[in-house]
Phi, psi and omega in degrees: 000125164316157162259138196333105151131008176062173183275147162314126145333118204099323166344096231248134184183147176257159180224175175216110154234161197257111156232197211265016170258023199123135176282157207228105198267151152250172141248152203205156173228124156267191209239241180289154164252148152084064176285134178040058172073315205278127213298307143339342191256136162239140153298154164192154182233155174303123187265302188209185185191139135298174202294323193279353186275312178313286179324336206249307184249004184266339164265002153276353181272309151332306187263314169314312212278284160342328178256029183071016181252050149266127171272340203303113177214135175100349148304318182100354183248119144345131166303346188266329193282296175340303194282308177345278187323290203290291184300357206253295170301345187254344170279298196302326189284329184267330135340303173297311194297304152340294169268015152271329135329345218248312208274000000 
């Protein structure tokens, strides 16, 4: 549960969400309060997941997005391209990072 005025930007949290392939763990930054107008809503985006939590929530997206509950429209990209696109970057990014370290 948020707390009345939502968390500061930036704010670092681990999250669980339960879906029907499985719980599904994260590290999550949230982001703006009053996400899709509403003011009660914070936006956040995903830092990291493991592999098996990836798997897990990219076929529960996957299975939404088949029963007609993706809003993404007139773009051309998918909630599954989207959620991708985003861990894709976030691989390259903890990697890059990695082997910056390394040399």
């Amino acid at each position: 549960m948020l707390p009345e005025g939502g968390f500061p930007h930036g704010t670092l949290a681990e999250m669980s969400l339960k879906t029907v392939f499985g719980k599904v763990n994260a590290k999550i930054q949230f982001l703006q309060n009053g996400a899709d107008g509403l003011r009660s809503a914070q936006a956040f985006r995903f830092l990291d997941m493991d592999s098996v939590s990836s798997r897990r929530f990219t076929a529960a997206v996957e299975q939404m997005e088949n029963a007609g509950f993706a809003d993404v429209e007139g773009n051309g990209k998918s909630l599954i391209d989207v959620a991708s696109h985003t861990l894709s970057k976030l691989q390259a990014s903890i990697f890059g990072s990695v082997r910056r370290t390394k040399l």
